[in-house]
C-alpha positions in Angstrom: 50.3 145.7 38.7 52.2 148.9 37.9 52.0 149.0 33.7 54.3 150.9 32.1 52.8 150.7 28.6 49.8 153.3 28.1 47.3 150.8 27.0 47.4 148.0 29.9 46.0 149.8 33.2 47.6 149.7 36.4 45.6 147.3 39.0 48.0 147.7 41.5 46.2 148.5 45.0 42.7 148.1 43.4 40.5 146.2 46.0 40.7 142.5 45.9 37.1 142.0 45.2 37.5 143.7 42.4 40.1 142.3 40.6 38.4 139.0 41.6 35.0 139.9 39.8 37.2 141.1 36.9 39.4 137.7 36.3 36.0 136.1 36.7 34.4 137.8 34.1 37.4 137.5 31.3 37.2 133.4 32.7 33.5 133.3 30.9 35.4 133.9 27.7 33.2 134.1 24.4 29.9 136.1 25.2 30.9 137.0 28.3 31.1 140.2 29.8 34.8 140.8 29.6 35.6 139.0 25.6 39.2 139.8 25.7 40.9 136.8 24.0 44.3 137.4 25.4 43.3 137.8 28.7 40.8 134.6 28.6 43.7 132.6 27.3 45.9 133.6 30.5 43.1 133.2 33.0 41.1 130.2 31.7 42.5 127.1 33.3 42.8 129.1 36.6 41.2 127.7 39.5 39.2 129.7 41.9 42.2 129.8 44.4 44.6 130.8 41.9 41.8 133.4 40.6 41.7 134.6 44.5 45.7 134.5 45.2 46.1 136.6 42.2 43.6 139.2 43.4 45.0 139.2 47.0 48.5 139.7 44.7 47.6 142.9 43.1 45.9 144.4 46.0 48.7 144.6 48.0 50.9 146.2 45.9 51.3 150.1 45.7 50.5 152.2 42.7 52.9 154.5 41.1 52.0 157.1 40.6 51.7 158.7 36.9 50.7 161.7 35.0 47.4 162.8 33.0 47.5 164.6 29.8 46.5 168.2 31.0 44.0 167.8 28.0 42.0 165.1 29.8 42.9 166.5 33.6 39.5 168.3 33.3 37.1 165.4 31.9 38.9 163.2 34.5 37.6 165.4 37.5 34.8 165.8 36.6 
């Protein structure tokens, strides 16, 4: 939940319904609205509960905290 490597985001804390919708979505695979291959390959044989337990999962944890590039700070607030 708490990525360490720039290009994976940290879902750690985001609301379970969320996360849920999202792991859904990459589930559809092909054409769907979330066509990540890696990600359809983790998620596919997942059953609803284990699609749910997973959400619940990442909810609960707390985010770190990181830092912004002062470049983007601005375009970020607003």
């Amino acid at each position: 939940g708490n990525s360490v490597v720039p290009d994976w985001p940290k879902i750690a804390g985001q609301h379970s319904k969320y996360l849920l919708k999202q792991l859904k979505a990459y589930q559809q695979g092909p054409g769907g609205p979330r066509d990540v291959p890696t990600m359809y390959a983790i998620v596919a044989a997942l059953s609803e509960q284990d699609l749910n337990a997973l959400a619940d999962y990442y909810s609960q944890q707390k985010p770190t905290l990181g830092t912004a590039k002062p470049e983007l700070a601005a375009l970020g607030e607003k």
